[in-house]
N, CA, C and O atoms as a printed pandas DataFrame, in Angstrom:
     atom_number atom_name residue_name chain_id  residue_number  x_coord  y_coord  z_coord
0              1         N          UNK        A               1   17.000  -11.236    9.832
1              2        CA          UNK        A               1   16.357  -11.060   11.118
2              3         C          UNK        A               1   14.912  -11.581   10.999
3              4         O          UNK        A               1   14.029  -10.922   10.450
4              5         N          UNK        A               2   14.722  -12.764   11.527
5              6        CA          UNK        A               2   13.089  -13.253   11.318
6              7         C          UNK        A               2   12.208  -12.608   12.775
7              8         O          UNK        A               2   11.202  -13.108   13.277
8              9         N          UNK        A               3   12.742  -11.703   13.108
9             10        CA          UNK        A               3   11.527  -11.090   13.974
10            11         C          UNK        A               3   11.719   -9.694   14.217
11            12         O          UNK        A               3   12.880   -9.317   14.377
12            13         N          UNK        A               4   10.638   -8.717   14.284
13            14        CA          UNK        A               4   11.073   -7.069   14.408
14            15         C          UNK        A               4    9.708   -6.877   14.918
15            16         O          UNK        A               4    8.823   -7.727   15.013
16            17         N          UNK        A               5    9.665   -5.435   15.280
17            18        CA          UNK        A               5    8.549   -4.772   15.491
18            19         C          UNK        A               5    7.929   -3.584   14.605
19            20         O          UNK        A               5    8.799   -2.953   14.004
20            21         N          UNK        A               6    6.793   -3.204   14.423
21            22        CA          UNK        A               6    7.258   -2.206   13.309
22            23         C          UNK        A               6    7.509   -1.238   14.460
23            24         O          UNK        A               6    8.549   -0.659   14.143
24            25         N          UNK        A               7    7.272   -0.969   15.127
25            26        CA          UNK        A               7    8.014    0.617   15.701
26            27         C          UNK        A               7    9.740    0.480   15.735
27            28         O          UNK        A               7   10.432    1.404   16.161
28            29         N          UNK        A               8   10.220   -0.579   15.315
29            30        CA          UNK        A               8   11.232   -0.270   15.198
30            31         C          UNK        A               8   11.895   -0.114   13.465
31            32         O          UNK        A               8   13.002    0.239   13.060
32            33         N          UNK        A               9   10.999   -0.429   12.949
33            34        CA          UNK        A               9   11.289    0.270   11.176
34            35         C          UNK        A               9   10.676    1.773   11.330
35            36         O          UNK        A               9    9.708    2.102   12.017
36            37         N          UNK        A              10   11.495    2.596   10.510
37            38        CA          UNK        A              10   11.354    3.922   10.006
38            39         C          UNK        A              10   10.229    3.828    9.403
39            40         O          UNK        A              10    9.807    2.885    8.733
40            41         N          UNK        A              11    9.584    5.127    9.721
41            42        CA          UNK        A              11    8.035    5.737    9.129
42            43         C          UNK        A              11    8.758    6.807    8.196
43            44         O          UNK        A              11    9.599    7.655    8.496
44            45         N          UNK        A              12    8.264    6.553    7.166
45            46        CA          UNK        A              12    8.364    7.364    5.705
46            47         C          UNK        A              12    7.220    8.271    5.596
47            48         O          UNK        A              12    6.404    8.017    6.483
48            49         N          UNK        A              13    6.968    8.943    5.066
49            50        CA          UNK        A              13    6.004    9.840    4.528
50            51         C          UNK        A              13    6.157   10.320    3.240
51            52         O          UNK        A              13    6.873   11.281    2.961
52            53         N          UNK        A              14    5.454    9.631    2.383
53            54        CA          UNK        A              14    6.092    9.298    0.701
54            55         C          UNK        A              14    5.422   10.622   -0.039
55            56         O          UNK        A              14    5.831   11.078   -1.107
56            57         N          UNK        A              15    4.056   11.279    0.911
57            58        CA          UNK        A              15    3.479   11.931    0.014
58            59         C          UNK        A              15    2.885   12.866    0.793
59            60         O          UNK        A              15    3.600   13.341    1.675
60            61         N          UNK        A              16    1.752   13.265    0.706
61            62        CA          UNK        A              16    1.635   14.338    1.850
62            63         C          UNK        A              16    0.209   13.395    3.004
63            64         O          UNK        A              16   -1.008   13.368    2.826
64            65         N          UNK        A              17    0.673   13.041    3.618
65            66        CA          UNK        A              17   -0.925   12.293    4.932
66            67         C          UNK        A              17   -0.809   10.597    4.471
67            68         O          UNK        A              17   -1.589    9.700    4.791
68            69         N          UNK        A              18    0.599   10.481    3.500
69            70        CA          UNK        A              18    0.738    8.918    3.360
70            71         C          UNK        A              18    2.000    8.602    4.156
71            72         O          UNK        A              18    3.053    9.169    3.862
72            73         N          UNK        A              19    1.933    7.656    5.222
73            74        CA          UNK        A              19    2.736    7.057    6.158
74            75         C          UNK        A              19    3.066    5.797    6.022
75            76         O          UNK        A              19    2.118    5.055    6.276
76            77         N          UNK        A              20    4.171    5.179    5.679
77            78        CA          UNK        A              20    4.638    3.729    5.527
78            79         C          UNK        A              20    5.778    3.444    6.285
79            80         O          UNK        A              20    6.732    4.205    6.447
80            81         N          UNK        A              21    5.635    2.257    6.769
81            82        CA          UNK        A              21    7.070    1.476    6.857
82            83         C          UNK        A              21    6.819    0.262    6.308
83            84         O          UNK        A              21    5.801   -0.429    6.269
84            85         N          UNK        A              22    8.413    0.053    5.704
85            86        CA          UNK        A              22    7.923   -1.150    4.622
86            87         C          UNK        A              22    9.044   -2.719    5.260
87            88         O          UNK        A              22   10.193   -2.315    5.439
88            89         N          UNK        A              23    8.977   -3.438    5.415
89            90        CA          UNK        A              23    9.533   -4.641    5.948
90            91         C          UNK        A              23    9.627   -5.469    4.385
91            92         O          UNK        A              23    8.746   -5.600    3.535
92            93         N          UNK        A              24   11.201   -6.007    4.390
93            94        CA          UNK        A              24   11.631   -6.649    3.109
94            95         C          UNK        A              24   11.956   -7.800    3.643
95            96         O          UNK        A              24   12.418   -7.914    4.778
96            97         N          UNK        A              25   11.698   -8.896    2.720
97            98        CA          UNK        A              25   12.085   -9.912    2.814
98            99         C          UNK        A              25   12.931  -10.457    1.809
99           100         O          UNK        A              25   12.904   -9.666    0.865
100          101         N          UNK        A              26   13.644  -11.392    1.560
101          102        CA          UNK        A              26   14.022  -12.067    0.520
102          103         C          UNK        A              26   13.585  -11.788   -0.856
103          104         O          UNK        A              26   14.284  -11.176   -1.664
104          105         N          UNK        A              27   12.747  -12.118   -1.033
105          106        CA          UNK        A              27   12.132  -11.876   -2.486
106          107         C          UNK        A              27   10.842  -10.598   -2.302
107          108         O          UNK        A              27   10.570   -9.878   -3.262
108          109         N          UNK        A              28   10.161  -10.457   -1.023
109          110        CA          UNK        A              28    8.749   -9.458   -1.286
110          111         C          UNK        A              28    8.919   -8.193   -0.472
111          112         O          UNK        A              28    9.661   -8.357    0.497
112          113         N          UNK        A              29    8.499   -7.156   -0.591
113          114        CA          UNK        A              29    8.414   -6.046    0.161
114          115         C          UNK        A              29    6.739   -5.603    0.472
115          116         O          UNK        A              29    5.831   -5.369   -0.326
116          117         N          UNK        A              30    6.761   -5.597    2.071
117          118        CA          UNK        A              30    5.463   -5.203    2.855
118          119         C          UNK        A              30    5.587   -3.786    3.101
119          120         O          UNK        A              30    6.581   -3.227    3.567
120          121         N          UNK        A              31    4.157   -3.080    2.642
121          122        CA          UNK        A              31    4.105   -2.037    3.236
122          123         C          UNK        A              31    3.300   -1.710    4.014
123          124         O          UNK        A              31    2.098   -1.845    3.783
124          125         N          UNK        A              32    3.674   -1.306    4.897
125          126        CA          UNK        A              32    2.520   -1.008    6.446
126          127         C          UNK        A              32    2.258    0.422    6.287
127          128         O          UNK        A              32    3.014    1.289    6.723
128          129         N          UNK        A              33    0.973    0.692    5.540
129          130        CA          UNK        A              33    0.463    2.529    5.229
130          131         C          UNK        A              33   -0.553    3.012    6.220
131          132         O          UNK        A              33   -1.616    2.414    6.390
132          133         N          UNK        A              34   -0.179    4.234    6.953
133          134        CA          UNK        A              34   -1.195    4.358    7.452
134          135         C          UNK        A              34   -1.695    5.975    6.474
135          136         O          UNK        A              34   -0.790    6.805    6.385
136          137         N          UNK        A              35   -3.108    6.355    5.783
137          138        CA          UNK        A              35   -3.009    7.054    5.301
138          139         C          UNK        A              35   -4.151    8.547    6.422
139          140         O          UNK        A              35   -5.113    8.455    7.184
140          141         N          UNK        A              36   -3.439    9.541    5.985
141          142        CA          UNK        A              36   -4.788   10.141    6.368
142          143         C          UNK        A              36   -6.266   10.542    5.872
143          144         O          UNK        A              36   -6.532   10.201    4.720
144          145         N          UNK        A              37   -6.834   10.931    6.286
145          146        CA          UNK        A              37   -8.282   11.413    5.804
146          147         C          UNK        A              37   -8.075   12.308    3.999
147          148         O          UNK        A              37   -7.336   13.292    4.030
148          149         N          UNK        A              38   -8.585   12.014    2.850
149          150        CA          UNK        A              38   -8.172   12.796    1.693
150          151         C          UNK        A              38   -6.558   12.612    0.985
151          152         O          UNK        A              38   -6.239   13.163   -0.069
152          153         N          UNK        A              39   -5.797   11.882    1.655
153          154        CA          UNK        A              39   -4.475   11.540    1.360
154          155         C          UNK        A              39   -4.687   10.307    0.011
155          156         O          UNK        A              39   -5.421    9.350   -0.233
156          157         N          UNK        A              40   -3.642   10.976   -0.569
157          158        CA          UNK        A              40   -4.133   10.309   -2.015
158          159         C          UNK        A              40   -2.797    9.682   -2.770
159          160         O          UNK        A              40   -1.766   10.266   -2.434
160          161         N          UNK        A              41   -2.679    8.996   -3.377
161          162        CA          UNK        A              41   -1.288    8.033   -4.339
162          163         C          UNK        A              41   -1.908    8.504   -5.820
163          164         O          UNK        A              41   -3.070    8.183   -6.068
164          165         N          UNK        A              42   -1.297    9.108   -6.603
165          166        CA          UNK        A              42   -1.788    9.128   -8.067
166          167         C          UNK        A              42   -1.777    8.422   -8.724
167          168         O          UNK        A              42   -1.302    7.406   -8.216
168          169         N          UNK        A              43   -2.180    8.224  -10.186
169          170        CA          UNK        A              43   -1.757    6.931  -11.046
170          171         C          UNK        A              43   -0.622    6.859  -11.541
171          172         O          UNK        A              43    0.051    7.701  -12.135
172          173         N          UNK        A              44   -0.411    5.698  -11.245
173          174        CA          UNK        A              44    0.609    4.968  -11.412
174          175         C          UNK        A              44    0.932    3.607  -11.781
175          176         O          UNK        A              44    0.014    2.817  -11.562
176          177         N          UNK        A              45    1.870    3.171  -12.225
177          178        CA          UNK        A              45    1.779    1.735  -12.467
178          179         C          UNK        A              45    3.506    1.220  -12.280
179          180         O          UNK        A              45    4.363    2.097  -12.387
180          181         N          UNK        A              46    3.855    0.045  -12.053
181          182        CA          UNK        A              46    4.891   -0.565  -11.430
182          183         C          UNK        A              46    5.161   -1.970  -11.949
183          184         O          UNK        A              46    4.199   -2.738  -11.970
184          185         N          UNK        A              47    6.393   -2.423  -12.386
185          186        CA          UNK        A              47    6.504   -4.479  -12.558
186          187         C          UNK        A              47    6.424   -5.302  -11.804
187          188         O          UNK        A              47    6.542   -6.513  -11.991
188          189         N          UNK        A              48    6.136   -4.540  -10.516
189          190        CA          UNK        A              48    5.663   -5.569   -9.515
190          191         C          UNK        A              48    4.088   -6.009   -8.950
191          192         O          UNK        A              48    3.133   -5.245   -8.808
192          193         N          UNK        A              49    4.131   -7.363   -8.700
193          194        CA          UNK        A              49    2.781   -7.739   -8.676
194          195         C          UNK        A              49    2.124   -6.769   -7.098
195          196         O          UNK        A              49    2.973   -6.553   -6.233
196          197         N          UNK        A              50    0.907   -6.340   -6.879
197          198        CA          UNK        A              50    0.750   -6.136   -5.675
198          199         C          UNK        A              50   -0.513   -6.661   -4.875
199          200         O          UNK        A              50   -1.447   -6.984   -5.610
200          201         N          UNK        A              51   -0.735   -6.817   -3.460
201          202        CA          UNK        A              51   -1.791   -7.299   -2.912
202          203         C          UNK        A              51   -2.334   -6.343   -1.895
203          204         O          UNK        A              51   -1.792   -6.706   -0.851
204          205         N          UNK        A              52   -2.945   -5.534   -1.681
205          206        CA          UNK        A              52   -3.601   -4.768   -0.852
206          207         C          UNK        A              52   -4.786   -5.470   -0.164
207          208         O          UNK        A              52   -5.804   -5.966   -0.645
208          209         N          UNK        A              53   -4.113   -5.308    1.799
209          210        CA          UNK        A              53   -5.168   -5.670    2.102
210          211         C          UNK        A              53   -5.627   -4.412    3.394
211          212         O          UNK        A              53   -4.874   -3.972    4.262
212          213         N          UNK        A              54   -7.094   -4.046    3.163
213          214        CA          UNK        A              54   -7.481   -3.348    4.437
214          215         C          UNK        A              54   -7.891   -3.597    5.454
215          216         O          UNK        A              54   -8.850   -4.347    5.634
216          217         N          UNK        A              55   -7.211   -2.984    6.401
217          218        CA          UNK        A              55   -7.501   -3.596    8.061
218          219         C          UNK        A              55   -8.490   -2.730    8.215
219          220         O          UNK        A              55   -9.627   -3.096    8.511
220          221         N          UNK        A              56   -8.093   -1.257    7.995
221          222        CA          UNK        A              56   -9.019   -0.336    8.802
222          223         C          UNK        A              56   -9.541    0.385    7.845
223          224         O          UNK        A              56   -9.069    0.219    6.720
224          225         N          UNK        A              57  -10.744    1.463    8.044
225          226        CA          UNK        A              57  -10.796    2.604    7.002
226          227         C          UNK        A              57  -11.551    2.411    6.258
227          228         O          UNK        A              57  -12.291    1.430    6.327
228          229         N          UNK        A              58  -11.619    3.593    4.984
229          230        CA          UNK        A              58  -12.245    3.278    3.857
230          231         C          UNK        A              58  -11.141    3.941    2.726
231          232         O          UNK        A              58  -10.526    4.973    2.994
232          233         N          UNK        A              59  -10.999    3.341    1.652
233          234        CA          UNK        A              59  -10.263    4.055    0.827
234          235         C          UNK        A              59  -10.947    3.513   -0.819
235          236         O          UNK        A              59  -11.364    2.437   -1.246
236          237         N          UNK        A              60  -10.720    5.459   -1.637
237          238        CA          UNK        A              60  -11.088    4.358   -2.994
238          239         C          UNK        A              60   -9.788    4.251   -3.888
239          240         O          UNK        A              60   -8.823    4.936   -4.226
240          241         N          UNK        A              61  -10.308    3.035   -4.066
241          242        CA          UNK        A              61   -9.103    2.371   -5.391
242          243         C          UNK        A              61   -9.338    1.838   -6.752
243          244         O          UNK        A              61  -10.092    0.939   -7.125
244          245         N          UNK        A              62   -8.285    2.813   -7.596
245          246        CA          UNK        A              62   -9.194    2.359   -8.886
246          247         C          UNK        A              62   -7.769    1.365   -9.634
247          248         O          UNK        A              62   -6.612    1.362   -9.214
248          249         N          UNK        A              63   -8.217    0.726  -10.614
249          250        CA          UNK        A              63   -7.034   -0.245  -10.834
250          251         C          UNK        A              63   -7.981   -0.366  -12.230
251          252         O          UNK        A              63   -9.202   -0.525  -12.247
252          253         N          UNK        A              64   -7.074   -0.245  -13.403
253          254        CA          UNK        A              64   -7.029    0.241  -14.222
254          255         C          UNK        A              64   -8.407    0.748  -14.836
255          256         O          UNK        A              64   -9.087    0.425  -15.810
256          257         N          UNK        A              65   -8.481    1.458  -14.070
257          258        CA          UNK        A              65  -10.063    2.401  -14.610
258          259         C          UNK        A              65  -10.848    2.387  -13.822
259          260         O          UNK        A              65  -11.400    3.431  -13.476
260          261         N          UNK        A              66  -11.137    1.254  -13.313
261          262        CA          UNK        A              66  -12.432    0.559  -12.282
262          263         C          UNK        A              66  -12.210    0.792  -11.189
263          264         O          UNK        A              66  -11.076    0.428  -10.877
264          265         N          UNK        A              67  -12.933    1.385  -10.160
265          266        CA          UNK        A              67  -13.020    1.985   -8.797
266          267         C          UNK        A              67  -13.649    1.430   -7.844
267          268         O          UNK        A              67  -14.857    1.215   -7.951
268          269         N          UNK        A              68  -12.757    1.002   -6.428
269          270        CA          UNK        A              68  -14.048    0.478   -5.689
270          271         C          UNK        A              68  -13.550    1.016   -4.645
271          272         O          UNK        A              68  -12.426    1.489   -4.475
272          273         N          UNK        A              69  -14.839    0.891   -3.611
273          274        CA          UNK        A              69  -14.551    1.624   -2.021
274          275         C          UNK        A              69  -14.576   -0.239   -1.264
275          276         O          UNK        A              69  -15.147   -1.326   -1.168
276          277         N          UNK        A              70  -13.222    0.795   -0.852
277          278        CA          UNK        A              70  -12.191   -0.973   -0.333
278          279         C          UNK        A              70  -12.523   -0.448    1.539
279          280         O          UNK        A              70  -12.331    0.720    1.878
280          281         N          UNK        A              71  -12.968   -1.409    2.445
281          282        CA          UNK        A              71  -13.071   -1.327    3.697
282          283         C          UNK        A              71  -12.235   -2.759    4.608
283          284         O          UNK        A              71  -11.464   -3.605    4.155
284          285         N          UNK        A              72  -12.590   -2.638    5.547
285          286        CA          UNK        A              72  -11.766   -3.421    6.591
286          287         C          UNK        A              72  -12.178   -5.139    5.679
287          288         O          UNK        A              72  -13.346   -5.424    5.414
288          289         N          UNK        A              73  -11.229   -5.898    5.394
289          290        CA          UNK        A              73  -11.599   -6.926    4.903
290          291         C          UNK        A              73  -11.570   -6.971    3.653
291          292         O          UNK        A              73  -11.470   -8.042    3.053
292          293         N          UNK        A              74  -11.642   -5.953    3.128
293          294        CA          UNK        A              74  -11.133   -6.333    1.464
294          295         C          UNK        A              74   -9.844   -6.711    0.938
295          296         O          UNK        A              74   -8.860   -6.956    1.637
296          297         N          UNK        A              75   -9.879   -6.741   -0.074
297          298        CA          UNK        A              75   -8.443   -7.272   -0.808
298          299         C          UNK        A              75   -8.392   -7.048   -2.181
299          300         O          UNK        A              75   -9.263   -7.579   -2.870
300          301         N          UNK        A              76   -7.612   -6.424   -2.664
301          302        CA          UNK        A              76   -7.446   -5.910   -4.460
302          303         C          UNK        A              76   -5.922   -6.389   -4.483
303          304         O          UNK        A              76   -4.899   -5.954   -3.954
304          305         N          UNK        A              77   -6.176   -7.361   -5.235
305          306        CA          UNK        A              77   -4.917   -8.191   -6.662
306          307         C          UNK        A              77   -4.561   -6.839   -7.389
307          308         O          UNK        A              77   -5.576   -6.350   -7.886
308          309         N          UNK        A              78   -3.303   -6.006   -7.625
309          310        CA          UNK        A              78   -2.778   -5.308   -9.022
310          311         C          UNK        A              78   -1.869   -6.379   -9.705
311          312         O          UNK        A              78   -0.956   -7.049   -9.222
312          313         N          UNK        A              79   -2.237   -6.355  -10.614
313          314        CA          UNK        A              79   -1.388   -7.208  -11.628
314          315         C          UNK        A              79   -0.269   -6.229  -12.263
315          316         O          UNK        A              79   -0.372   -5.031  -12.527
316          317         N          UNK        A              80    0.706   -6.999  -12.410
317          318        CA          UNK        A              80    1.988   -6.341  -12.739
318          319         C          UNK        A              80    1.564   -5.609  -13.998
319          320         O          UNK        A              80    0.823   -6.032  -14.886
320          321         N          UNK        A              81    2.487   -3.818  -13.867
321          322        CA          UNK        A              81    2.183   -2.873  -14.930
322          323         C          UNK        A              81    0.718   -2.018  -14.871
323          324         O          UNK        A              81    0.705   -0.959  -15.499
324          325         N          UNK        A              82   -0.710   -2.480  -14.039
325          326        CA          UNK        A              82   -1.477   -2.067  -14.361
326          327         C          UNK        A              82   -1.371   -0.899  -13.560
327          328         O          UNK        A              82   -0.718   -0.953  -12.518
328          329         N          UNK        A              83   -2.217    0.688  -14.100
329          330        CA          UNK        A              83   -2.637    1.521  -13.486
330          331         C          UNK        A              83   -3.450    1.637  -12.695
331          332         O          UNK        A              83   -4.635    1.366  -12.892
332          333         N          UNK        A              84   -2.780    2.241  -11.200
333          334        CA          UNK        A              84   -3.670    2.371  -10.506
334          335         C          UNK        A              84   -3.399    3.529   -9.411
335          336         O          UNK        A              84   -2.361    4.191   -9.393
336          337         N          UNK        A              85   -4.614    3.710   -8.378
337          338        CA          UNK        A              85   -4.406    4.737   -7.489
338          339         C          UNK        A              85   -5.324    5.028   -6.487
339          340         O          UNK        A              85   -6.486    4.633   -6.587
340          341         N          UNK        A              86   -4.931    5.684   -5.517
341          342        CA          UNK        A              86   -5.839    5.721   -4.452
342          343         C          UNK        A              86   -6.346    6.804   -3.617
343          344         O          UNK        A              86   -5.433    7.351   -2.998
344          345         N          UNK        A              87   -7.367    7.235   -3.422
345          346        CA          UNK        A              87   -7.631    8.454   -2.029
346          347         C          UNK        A              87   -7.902    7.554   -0.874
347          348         O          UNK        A              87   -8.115    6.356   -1.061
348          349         N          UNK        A              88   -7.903    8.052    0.239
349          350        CA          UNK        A              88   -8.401    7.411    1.443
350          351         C          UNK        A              88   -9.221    8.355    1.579
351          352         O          UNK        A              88   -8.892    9.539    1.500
352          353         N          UNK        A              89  -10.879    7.775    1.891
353          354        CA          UNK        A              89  -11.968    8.491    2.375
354          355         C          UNK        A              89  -11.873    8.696    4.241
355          356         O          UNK        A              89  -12.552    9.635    4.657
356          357         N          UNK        A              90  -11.352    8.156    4.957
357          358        CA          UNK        A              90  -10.978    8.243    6.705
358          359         C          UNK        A              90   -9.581    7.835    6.685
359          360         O          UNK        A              90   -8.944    7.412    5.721
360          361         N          UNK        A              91   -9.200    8.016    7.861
361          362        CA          UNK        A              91   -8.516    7.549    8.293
362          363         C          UNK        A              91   -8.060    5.917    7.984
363          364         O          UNK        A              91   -8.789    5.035    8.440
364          365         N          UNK        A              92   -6.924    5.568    7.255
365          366        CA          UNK        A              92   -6.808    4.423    6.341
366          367         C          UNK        A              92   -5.344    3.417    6.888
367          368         O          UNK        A              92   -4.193    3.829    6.747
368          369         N          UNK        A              93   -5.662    2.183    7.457
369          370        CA          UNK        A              93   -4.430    1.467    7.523
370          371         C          UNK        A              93   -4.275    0.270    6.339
371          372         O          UNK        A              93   -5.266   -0.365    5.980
372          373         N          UNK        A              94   -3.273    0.087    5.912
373          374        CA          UNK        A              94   -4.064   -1.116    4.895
374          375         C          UNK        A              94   -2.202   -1.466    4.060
375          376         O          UNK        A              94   -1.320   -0.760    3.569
376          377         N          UNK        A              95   -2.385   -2.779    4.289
377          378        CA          UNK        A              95   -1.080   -3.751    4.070
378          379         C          UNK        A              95   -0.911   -3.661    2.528
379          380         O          UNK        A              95   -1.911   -3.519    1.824
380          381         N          UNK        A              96    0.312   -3.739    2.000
381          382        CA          UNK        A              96    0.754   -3.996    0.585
382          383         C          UNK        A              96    1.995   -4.996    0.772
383          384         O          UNK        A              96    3.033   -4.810    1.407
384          385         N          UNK        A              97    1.556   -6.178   -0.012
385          386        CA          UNK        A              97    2.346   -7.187   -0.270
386          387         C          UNK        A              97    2.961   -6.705   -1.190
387          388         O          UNK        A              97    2.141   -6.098   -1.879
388          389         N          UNK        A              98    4.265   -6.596   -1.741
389          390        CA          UNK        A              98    4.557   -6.752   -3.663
390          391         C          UNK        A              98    5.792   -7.783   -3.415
391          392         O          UNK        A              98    6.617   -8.109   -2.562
392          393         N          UNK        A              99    5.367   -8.067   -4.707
393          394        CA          UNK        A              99    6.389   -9.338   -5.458
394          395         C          UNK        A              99    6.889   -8.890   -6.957
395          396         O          UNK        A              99    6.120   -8.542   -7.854
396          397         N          UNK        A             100    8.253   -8.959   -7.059
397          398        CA          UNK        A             100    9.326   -9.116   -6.369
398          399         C          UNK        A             100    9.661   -7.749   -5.275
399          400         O          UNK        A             100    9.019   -6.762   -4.918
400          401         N          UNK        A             101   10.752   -8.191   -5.043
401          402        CA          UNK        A             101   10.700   -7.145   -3.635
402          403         C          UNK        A             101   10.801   -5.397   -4.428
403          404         O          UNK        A             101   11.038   -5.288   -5.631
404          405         N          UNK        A             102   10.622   -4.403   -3.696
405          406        CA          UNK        A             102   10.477   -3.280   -4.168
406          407         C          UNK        A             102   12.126   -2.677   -4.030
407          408         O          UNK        A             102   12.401   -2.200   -2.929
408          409         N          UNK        A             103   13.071   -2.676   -4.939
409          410        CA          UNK        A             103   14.103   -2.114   -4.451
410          411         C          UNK        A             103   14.324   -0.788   -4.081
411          412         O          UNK        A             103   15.075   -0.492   -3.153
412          413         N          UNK        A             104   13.511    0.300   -4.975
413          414        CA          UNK        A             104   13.257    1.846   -4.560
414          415         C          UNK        A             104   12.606    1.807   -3.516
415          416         O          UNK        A             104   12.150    2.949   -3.459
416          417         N          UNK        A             105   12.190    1.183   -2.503
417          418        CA          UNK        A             105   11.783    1.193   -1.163
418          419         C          UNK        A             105   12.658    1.059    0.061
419          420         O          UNK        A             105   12.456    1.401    1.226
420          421         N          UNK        A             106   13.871    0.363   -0.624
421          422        CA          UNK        A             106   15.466    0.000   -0.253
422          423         C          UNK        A             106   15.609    1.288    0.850
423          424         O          UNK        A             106   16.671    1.476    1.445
């Protein structure tokens, strides 16, 4: 299907104030997060490459050790395997590319 809306993909709630729907493609899986205020992802790490980009918000993200406060316009590369994790300081929307596609997102 080369066209959808997201209101018509399912909203997940993976964690507690973290909201996704994720759109798969062929090889990559997008995730559309909206997080809330203090809503947080722990560390973690994964074999897939990832690209985070923020539309809205502020959130901090640390990737393997190193922490930055990511806002509308940023962009953080995770390289496959590395640790990482996130709080959202507001209200947080913010895109995740990964490559190859995420199958536990299936």
């Amino acid at each position: 299907m080369p066209f959808l809306h997201l209101n018509q993909v399912e909203e997940r709630e993976i964690r507690p104030g973290c909201h996704v729907r994720f759109v798969h493609s062929a090889t990559m899986t997008f995730a559309h997060w909206d997080f809330d205020p203090d809503a947080e992802i722990p560390d973690h790490a994964h074999p897939h490459e990832q690209v985070a980009t923020m539309i809205e918000g502020e959130l901090d993200l640390t990737i393997d050790g190193e922490t930055r406060r990511m806002t509308r316009g940023c962009v953080a590369i995770i390289p496959s395997n590395a640790r990482h994790s996130c709080r959202a300081r507001t209200r947080v929307h913010v895109i995740d590319a990964f490559y190859p596609i995420r199958e536990d997102y299936r």
